[in-house]
Structures are given as C-alpha cells and as structure tokens.
N, C-alpha and C positions, 0 to 999 in steps of 0.2 A: 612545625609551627612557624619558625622562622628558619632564616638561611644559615645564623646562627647553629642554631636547634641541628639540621643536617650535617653540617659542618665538622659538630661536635660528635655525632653519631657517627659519622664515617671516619673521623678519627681513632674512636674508642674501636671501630668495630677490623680498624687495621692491624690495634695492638692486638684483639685477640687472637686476630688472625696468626701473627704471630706465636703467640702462647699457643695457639693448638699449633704449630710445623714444631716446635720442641718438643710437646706433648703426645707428639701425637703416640708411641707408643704406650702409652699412659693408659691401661684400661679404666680406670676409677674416673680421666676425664672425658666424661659424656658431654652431647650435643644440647642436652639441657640443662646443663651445665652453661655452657655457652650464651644459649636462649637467656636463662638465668640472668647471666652478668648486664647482658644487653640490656635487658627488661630494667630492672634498676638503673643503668647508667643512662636509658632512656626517659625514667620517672627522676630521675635526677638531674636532669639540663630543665626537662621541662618544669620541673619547678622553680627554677632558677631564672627561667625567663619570664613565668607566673606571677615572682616576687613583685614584676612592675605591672601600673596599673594596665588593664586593658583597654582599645580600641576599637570599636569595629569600622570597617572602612572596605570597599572596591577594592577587592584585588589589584595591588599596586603593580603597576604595569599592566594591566589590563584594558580594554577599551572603556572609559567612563572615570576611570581609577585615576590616581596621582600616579606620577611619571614614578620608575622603579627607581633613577638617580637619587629621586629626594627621599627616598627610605631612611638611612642613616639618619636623617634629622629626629625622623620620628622613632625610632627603634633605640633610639639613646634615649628616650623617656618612658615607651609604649611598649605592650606587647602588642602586635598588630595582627587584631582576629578577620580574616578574610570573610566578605559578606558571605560566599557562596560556601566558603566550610562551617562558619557559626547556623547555617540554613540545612545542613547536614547533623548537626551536633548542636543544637540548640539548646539539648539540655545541660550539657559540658560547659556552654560558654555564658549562658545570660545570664548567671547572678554574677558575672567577673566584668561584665563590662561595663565601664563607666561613663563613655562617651563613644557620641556615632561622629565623625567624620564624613561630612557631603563633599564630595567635586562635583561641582556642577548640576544641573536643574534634573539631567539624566540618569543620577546616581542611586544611591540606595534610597526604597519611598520610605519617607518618615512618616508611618500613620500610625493607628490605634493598634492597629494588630502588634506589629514591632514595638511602640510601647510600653506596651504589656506585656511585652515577652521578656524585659530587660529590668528588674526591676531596682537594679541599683545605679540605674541611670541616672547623671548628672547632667549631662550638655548635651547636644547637638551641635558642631562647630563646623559653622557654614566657610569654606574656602571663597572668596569674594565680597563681593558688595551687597546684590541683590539674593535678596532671599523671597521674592513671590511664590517660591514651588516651595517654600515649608508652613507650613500650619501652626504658626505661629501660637496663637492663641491653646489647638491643641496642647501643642508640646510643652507648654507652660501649664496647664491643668493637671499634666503628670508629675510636674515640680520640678521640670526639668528648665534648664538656662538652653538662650537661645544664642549664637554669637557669630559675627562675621568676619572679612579684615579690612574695614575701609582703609582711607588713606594709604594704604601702600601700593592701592591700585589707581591713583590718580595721576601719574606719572605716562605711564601707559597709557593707559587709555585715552588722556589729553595727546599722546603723540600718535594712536592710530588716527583718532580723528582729522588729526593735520596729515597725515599721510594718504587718507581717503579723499580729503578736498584737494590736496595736489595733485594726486594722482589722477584724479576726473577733472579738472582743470588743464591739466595738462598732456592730459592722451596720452599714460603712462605706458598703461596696459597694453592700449591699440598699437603704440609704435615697438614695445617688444613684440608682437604678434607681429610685427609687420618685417620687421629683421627677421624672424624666425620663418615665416611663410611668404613673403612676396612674391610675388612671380613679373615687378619686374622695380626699376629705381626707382619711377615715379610716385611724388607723397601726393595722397587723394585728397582735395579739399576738405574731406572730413575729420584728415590729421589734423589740420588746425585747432588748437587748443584758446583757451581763455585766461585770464589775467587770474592772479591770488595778488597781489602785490594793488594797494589802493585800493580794490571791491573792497565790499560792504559786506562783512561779515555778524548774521541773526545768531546769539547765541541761547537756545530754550531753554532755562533752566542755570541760573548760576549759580552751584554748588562749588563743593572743593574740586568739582572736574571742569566745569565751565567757567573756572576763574583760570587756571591754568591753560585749558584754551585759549583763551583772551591772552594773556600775556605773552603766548607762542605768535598769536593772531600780529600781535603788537607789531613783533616782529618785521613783519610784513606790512609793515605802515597800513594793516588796512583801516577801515573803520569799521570801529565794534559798536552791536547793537547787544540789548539781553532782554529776554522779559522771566520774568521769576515770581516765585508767589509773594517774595517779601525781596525788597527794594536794595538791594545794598547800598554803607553810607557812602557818603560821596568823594572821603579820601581814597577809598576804594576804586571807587570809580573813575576816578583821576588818574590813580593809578596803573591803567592798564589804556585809558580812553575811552571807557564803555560808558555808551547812554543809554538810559532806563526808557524801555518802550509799557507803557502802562498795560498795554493792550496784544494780544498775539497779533493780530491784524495789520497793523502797523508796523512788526517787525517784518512779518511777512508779504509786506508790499514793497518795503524798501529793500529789501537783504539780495543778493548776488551768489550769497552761500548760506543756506538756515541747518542749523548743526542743533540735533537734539539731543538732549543730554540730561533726562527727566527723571527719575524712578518711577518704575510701574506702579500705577496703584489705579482704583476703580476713578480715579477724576482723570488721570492721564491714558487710559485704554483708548488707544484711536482718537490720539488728542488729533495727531494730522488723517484727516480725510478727503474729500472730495470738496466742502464746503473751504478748506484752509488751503489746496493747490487748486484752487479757481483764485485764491488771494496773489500767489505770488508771482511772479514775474516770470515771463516766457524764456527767459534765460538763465533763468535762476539753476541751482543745483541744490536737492535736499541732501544731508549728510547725517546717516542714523547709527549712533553710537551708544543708545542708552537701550531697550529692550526693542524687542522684535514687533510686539502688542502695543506700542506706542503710537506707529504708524498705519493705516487701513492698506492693506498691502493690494488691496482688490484696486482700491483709489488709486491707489498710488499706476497701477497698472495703466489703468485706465487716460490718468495726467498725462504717463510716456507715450500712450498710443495715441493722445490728441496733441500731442507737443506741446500741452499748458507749458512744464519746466524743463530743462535743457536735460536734465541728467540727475540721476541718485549713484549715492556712493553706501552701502552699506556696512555694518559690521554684526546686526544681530538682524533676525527673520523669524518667522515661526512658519513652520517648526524651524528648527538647527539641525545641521545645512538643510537645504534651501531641498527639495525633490529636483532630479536632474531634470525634468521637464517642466519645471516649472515657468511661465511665462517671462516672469522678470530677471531669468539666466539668459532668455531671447535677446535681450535688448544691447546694442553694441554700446550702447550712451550708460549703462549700468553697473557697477563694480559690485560684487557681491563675496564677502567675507563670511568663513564658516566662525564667529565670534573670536575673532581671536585679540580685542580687545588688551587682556594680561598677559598675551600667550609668549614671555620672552623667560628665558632663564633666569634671572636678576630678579624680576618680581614673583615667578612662581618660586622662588627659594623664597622672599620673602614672604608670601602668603602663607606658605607652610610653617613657617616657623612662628608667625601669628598664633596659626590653629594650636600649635602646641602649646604655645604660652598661653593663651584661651585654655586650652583642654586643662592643663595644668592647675590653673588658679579653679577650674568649677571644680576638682576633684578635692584639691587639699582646703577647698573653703573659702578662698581666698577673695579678692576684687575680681572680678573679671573688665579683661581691658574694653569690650569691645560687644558688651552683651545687647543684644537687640529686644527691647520689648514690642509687647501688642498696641 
C-alpha cells in the first residue's frame, strides 16, 4: 500500500527469516507456519496504515501524478490509494476513500461513474488555481466539496510571465541557441532584441496575479495599462502606476507587451482572436499566462505569418505541450512553454500542503480554506 507498508513487511519478513535458520531442525515448525505469521503481521501494518483517512490520487511519481518528494507531506496525514490499484480493487477501496486528489487538467476524470463508485466522498481537491476540467456543478450534486489553492500560486506565476516578456524581448532563447550552434561570431540582425524598460505594458485581467505583474512591471519603469471586468480603486492604482483602459481595444492599441492573465470561462474562450491582433501594434508581443483557450491559437497563427505582432511568448496551449509539429513550434519570434507557470519546488510544496489542509478540514467537518463553488 505504501512504502511504509513494504518497509515494515520486509522487516518482519527478515526476523523470520531468522527464526526458521534456528529452527530449522524443528519439525513441528512448518512453512505455514511461516505463511501464517506473515499473513497477520501483513493484516497488521495494513490496518495500521488504514487507521488514517484515505486518498485517492495518481500514482505519485508517475507521469500526471504529484512528484514522489512531496509524498511525506501527504502520508503524515493520508493513506494514499493509487488511481491505478483503487481501478484494480475497487471494491477494497471505495467506501475508505474520502477524497480525490487532481494534479492537473490530465489527471484522474472526475465524473459520474467515479462518483458513484466512492460513496463516502468528501472533496475533490484540485492542486492549482483553475479548475475548467472539473464538473463543478456535478461534483457538488454528489455533496461532495469542491477546493483549489489560489494565492500561493501568484508568486509564480507573476514571475514566469516577467520571464516570458524578457526573454522575447530580449532574444534569450535565440542567443543561447546561437552560443550553442553557430557556425560563425557574426550576431545576425535578427538577434537584435527590444526594450522592457519604459514600453507600455497591457495588463488583461487584474487579479491577485495581474497586480503582482504590475508591481514587477513597476519595476521596470514601464508603463502599465489594465482592463478588468471591475475597475480597481485608485489608491490601487497609484500604487503600482496602472491606468484603467475601459475598453480591451484601447489597451490593445497602445500596449508594446499585452500579457493575459484571465480565467477561463465561456466569456473569455478566444477572448484574443483575429479581430483583437488586427488591434495591436506591429511590434507589439502577446504574452499568454492564463489558459491555453483564451487565445485562438489558429489567429494567432495566422497574426505571426502576416507579421500583424512582432512575437508571442507563451506558457499554456491547447492541448499541453504543444504536438511537435505544430505550427507555432515553427516560428523563431515564438517562446512556447509546456505550463509550467507553478513549476518550482517552493510553490509545489506549497500547493500540496494547501491540498491537505483542504482535504483535511472537508473530512473532519471543518471550514474549508479554499472551497470553490458553482
């Protein structure tokens, strides 16, 4: 069950080892005998590890799964029922498990079937911010809690975005590539890079990730634009230097770098298209940090092959990663990231240990810190 569980088994199973090399001329101690002792001292760890509530979750370490480091976080709280053995043993495991555990959009599908199969479910505790791949509304009909971990992903993810507009700004990529393959010292007009420092940076969306943008932005003496559904106040606004664009249009006429930064949802699907890069500027740079479906990736296609915008930086796509033939891998003006937004040690230990404090309070009853409704 767990590494624990093994652990303990191969422990027990050296002492007997032992006890039968003294025994062994012992005729009265037989091999099921043996078996015997096993069999119980096996039914006895595992209940021992049973006492704590259960989990089910991706095979940790597994591709899709939480990293097998941050285990210990969770195995001091959890027993941790692997999707692919509870899908073996279904009848063993689903009246013990209390909560599912998702990483990521490609993880275990949370539908009706799996529902129903669990019926002393509690949560579904989503690792992240976005939850578009869970069925909200479903999962909550079964009276189950729904939970994410905002804010400890804001951090992050405000610094890949500054790390995507510098790096396409500044011909990061191209000039490692160019140390590493040249064939000869000459830098090709096309290494010439563009200013971050003074441009006009469009921020879509100012949440708790696009105010931290901004203040990075600050930084950089550039100037900040935002447009948002709802206005922030103006000591706000002062404080970073961001001016309220009423209209997307107008950000994206002025902006030098337009950085998205939206939650998906049916009004933001393909908010930028073909209609919003005819808006901006031939030198402009779009930078995509919020979902892959935000952006019309065909448009967007299309922009780089007419030279509308100078260049995109991304960090999400659809699908996740990108098909290696995909056209907008083609493009030398293009940075393309397989999501890796939270992807640093520091904030996936902190995600995790969210989820368990989540998982933790929907079990014993408790508040939940972080619960997402429909």
């Amino acid at each position: 069950m767990t590494s624990r569980l093994v652990q303990a088994t191969s422990r027990f199973r050296s002492s007997v080892t032992q006890v039968v090399r003294k025994n062994i001329s012992n005729k009265r101690f037989k091999d099921e005998h043996i078996s015997l002792l096993l069999c119980l001292h096996h039914g006895l760890i595992f209940s021992q590890v049973m006492e704590k509530p259960c989990i089910l979750a991706t095979t940790l370490g597994a591709p899709g799964g939480i990293y097998k480091c941050f285990e210990p976080c969770i195995e001091k709280h959890f027993t941790i029922i692997p999707y692919e053995r509870f899908v073996q043993m279904k009848e063993d495991f689903a009246d013990k498990i209390q909560a599912v555990f998702v990483w990521g959009p490609d993880a275990i599908k949370v539908d009706q079937n799996l529902l129903q199969s669990l019926p002393k479910l509690k949560a579904v505790v989503n690792g992240g911010v976005g939850v578009d791949h869970l069925d909200i509304p479903l999962i909550n009909s079964f009276g189950v809690k729904v939970t994410n971990t905002p804010g400890v992903v804001d951090n992050a993810t405000a610094d890949i975005g500054m790390s995507l507009m510098l790096a396409s700004a500044r011909k990061i990529v191209e000039g490692h590539n160019f140390s590493k393959f040249r064939e000869s010292d000459y830098f090709p007009k096309s290494s010439l890079g563009t200013d971050v420092s003074g441009a006009t940076l469009g921020i879509i969306g100012m949440g708790r990730i696009g105010y931290k943008i901004a203040k990075r932005a600050q930084g950089f003496e550039m100037k900040i634009l935002y447009h948002n559904r709802n206005r922030r106040p103006e000591s706000e606004e002062r404080a970073v230097g961001a001016t309220y664009c009423a209209s997307l249009k107008e950000l994206l006429q002025r902006s030098d770098f337009v950085m998205v930064v939206v939650s998906l949802s049916p009004e933001t699907r393909k908010l930028i298209g073909a209609k919003e890069f005819a808006m901006m500027k031939p030198n402009s740079t779009l930078i995509n940090i919020s979902r892959g479906l935000v952006v019309d990736q065909d448009a967007l296609v299309d922009a780089l092959q007419k030279k509308m915008i100078r260049a995109a930086a991304l960090d999400v796509t659809y699908p996740e990663p990108l098909p290696r033939d995909h056209p907008l891998l083609s493009f030398p003006n293009v940075i393309v990231l397989p999501h890796l937004g939270t992807h640093t040690v520091e904030t996936t230990q902190i995600m995790v240990e969210r989820m368990v404090t989540n998982a933790l309070a929907a079990i014993t009853g408790g508040q939940l810190p972080d619960e997402v409704e429909a």
